[in-house]
Structures are given as C-alpha cells and as structure tokens.
C-alpha positions in Angstrom: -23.1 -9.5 -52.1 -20.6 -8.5 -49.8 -21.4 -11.3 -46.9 -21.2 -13.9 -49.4 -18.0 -13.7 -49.9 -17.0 -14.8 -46.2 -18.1 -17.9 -44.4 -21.2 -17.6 -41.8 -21.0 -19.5 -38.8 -25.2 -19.4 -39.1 -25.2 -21.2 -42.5 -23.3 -24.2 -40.9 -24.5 -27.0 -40.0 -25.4 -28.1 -36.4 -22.4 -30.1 -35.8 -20.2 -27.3 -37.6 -21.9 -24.6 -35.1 -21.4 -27.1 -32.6 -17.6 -27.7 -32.5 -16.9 -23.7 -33.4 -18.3 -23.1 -30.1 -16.7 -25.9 -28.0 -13.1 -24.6 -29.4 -14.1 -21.2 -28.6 -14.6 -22.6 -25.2 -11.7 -24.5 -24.9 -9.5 -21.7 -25.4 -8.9 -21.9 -29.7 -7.3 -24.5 -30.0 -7.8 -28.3 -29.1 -7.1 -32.3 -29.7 -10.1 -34.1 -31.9 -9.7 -36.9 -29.2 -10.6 -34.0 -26.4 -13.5 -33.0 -29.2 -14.8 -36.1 -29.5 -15.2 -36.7 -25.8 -16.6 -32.8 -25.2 -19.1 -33.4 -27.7 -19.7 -37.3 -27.4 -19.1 -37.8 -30.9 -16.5 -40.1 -32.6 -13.1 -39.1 -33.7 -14.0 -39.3 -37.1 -16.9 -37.6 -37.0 -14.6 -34.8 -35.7 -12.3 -35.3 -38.6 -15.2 -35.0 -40.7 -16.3 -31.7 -39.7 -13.0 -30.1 -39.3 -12.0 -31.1 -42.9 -15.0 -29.1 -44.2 -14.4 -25.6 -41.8 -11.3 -26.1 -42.6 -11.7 -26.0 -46.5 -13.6 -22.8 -45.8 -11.2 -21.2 -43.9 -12.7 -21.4 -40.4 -9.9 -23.3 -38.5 -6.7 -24.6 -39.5 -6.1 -28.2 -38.9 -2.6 -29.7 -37.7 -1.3 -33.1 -36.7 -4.5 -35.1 -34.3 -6.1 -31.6 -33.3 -7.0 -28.1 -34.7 -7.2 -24.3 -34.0 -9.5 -21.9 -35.2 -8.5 -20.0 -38.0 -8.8 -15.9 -36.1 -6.0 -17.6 -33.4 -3.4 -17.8 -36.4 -2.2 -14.5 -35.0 -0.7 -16.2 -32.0 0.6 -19.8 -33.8 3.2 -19.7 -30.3 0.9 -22.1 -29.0 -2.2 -22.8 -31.2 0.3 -24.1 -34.2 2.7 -26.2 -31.8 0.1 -28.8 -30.5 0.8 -30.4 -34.2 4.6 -29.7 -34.1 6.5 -32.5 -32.8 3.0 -35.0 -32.0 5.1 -38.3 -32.2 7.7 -37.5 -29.6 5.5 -35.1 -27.4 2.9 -38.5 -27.1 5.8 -40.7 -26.1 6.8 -38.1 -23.4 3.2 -38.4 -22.5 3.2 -41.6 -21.4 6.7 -42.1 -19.8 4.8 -39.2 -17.5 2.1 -40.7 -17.0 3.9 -44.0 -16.1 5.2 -42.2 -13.1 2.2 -41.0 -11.6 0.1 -43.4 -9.6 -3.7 -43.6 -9.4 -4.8 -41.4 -6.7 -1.6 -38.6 -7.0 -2.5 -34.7 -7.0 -1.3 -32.9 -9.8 -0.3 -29.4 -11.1 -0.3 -28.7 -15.0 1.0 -25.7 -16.6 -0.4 -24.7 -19.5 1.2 -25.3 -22.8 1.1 -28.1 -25.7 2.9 -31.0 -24.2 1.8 -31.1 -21.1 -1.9 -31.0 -23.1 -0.3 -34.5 -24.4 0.3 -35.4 -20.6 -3.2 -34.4 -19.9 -4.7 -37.0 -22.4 -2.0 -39.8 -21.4 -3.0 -39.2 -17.9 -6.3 -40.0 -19.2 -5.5 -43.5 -18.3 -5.2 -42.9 -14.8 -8.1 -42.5 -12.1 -8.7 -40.5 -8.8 -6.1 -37.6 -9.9 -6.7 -34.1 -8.0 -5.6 -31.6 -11.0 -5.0 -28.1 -10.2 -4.2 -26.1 -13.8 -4.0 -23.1 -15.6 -5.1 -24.3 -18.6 -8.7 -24.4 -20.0 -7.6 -27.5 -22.4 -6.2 -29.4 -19.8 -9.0 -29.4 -17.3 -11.6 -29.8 -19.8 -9.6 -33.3 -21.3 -9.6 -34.5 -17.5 -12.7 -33.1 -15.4 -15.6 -35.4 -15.5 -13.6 -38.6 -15.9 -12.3 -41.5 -13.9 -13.2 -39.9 -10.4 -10.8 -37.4 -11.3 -11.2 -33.7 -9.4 -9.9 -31.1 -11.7 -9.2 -27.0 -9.9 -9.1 -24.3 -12.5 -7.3 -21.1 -11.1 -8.2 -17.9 -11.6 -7.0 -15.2 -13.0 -6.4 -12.7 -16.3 -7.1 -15.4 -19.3 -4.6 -15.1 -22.0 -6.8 -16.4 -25.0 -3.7 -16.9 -27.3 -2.3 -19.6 -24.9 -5.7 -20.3 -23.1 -4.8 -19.9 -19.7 -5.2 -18.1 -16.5 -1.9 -16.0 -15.2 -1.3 -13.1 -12.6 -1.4 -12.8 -8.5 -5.2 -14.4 -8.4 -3.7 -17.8 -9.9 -0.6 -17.5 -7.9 -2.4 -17.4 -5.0 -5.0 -20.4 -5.7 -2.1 -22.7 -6.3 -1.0 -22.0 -3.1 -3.5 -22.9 -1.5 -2.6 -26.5 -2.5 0.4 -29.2 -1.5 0.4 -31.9 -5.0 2.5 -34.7 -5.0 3.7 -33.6 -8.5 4.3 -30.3 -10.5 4.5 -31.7 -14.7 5.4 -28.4 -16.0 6.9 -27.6 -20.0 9.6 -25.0 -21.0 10.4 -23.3 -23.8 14.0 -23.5 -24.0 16.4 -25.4 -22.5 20.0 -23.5 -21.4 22.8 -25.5 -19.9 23.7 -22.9 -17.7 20.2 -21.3 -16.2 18.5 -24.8 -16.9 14.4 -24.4 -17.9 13.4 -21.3 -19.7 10.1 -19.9 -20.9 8.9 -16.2 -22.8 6.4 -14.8 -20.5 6.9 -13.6 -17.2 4.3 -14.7 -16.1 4.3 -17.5 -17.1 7.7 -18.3 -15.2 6.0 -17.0 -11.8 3.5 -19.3 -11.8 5.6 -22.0 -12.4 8.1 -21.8 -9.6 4.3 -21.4 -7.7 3.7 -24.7 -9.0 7.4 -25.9 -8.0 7.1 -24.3 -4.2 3.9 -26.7 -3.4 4.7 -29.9 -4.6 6.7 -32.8 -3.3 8.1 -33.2 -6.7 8.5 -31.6 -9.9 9.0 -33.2 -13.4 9.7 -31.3 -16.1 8.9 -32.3 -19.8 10.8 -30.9 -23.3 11.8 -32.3 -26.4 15.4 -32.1 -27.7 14.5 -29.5 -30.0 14.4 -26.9 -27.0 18.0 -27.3 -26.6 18.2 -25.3 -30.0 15.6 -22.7 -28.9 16.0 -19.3 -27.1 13.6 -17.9 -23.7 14.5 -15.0 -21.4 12.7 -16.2 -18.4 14.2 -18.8 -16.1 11.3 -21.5 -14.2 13.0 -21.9 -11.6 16.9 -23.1 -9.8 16.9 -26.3 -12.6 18.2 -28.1 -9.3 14.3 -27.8 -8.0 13.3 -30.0 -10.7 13.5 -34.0 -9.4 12.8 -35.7 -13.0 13.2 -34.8 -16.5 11.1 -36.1 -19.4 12.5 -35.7 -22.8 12.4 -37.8 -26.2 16.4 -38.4 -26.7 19.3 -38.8 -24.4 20.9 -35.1 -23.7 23.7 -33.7 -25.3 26.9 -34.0 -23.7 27.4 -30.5 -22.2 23.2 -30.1 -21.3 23.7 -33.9 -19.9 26.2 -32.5 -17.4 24.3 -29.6 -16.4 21.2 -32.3 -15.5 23.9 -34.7 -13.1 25.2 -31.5 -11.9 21.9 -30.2 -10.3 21.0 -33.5 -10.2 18.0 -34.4 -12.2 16.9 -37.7 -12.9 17.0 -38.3 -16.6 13.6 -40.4 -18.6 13.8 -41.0 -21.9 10.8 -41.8 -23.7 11.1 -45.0 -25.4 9.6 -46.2 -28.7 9.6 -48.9 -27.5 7.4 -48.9 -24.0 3.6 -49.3 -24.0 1.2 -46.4 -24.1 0.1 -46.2 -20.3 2.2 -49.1 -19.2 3.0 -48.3 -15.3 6.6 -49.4 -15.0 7.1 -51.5 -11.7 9.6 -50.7 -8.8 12.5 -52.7 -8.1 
C-alpha cells in the first residue's frame, strides 16, 4: 500500500510524536540540549530518538542539534546550527563573559547567537527581548530570566518574527546590550546580512541599546550579503574565533571596534574580572 511506503508520525512512538511536535514548535530546527530541557528528558534520550527519525527520514541530524527533514528546503539556517559548532560555542562564551547577571538583552535571530542563547544559559536575571522562537524558548522559564518575543510575520525557514510590528516592539525597549550575527563581513561597509528585513530590525536593535556586540566567525570574511546592519562604527565589541585579517583588522580600529577573540583556552562561562 501506498502509505506504507512513507513514515507516519501516528505509528511513532510517544517520545517520537513528542519531539516532532516540540521542533515544529520551535521553529524546525533546534539544539538536543534545548530538547532535552523543553521536554525534561536527558540528552541522550534525545539522541536516542533523533537517531531513529532520523534513519526514517523524518529529520536530519547535524553537529549537537537537529532539523526536521521538510525544512531541508531552506538549509540557510536549519543546516548552519551544525556548521562551524566548535568555534561558534567558544564565541558563545567570550559573550557571555561580558554580560553581567541582571543585563537586558536583544538577540537576533540566527545560529550563533542560538549558541549565545545557551552560553547565556549560565547567567540569571537577564531581560531578553528576541525575534527568535529558539532563542526565547532556550532562555524563558530559567534563572529568573524574563524573555519578550516580538511580533510580527514569522519566517518559518529562519524561525523568526520580521516586519514593522517587531520593529516597533523593540522599540519600546532601552537593553544594555544588542548581540546580533551577520552574514558576511566586508571591509569597506562592515556587517552584512541577505534579507532586508532582517537588516531593519537589526539597526532597531542597535538604536535602543547602550551597546552592541556583534558576533561572526572568520569564515564570513569569505562570504558575500547585500544588506548592510548598520554604520559598522555603531557596533562597540566584536566577537569572532581568530584574530582578523590585516586589511578587515584595519577597517575594525578604523571605526573603532573593540576586538575578542575567543580563546580555546578560557573556561566555558568564566566571567573575566576588570582591571
């Protein structure tokens, strides 16, 4: 017969039904540590039960997390989370070394700030204002933390919320910090991303906080974007996983932009202490 020759979410198992659903949810695509905490179940339970929808062609798993299987069509963000894991989870945490206990937040959607979302894990009392479904369902309901979604059109290939109404509900907010992500990186117009409207809400994000920090890998440097963030000289801090290049290095001390590197050699979570 013709319907046994596809998978049927109703001849899975509880726990198979189960985590279907909460990626649904969480916009297609998601971390098994996030899993694991939605469903308060252990990591390798998730592991588990994503090896066998996987095998069936429900999802497709990549590096720590997984997607399912119908988002393939839009890999631009479902397929990164696993690209790049090491150096996108130290970026993590030299963020959330900056940001103190207490701090209110904007995140931009997008698969390394998701990383900062789970390093930020470690913090408590954070107000979070995001676009992304992901994000505020790793950081709602934990530490004290109060976590704003904003409306708006959902884009279920990215899971996010873009458009005027999300404009306008960040602004109704002042955050200490802006952590946004970027595409590309350009020496001449500085942070780019592919959507437009994508690169509206984030110079929303940049006008209402005290500072910005921006967060890419060195592998943007090799990538193309048509849409520009914002003046790169808004952006206060720069998060990235290898010193800059010569020529992008003097862009950053020409707008001046503080430089982090992630080290391999700092502690997950580790607050570093002032001088």
């Amino acid at each position: 017969m013709a319907n046994q020759q596809k998978p049927s979410i109703k001849h899975k198992t509880h726990r198979a039904h189960e985590l279907l659903e909460t990626l649904k949810r969480l916009g297609g695509s998601a971390r098994n540590s996030q899993l694991a905490d939605t469903m308060g179940v252990s990591e390798e339970t998730i592991r588990r039960t994503v090896k066998k929808l996987s095998k069936e062609g429900l999802v497709s798993r990549v590096h720590g997390g997984v997607y399912l299987a119908e988002a393939q069509g839009a890999p631009s963000f479902h397929a990164r989370i696993g690209e790049r894991a090491e150096e996108k989870r130290r970026m993590a945490h030299a963020v959330a070394r900056i940001i103190d206990d207490g701090a209110s937040l904007f995140l931009d959607v997008g698969s390394t700030t998701l990383f900062v979302a789970e390093a930020l894990r470690a913090n408590s009392n954070l107000t979070i204002v995001t676009n992304s479904l992901s994000i505020a369902q790793t950081l709602m309901n934990h530490n004290q933390n109060r976590v704003f979604m904003a409306g708006g059109e959902l884009n279920s290939s990215v899971g996010g919320t873009f458009g005027a109404s999300a404009r306008k509900f960040v602004a109704k907010f002042r955050a200490d910090f802006a952590i946004l992500s970027a595409d590309a990186l350009d020496v001449e117009q500085g942070f780019l991303v592919a959507d437009e409207r994508e690169a509206e809400l984030a110079q929303t994000f940049v006008d209402h906080a005290r500072n910005s920090i921006m967060v890419a890998d060195a592998s943007k440097t090799q990538q193309v974007a048509p849409m520009v963030t914002c003046d790169p000289s808004e952006i206060d801090i720069f998060v990235t996983d290898t010193r800059p290049g010569r020529r992008f290095g003097a862009a950053l001390k020409e707008w001046n932009v503080e430089v982090v590197v992630a080290s391999q050699k700092e502690a997950p979570g580790k607050k570093k202490k002032n001088k």
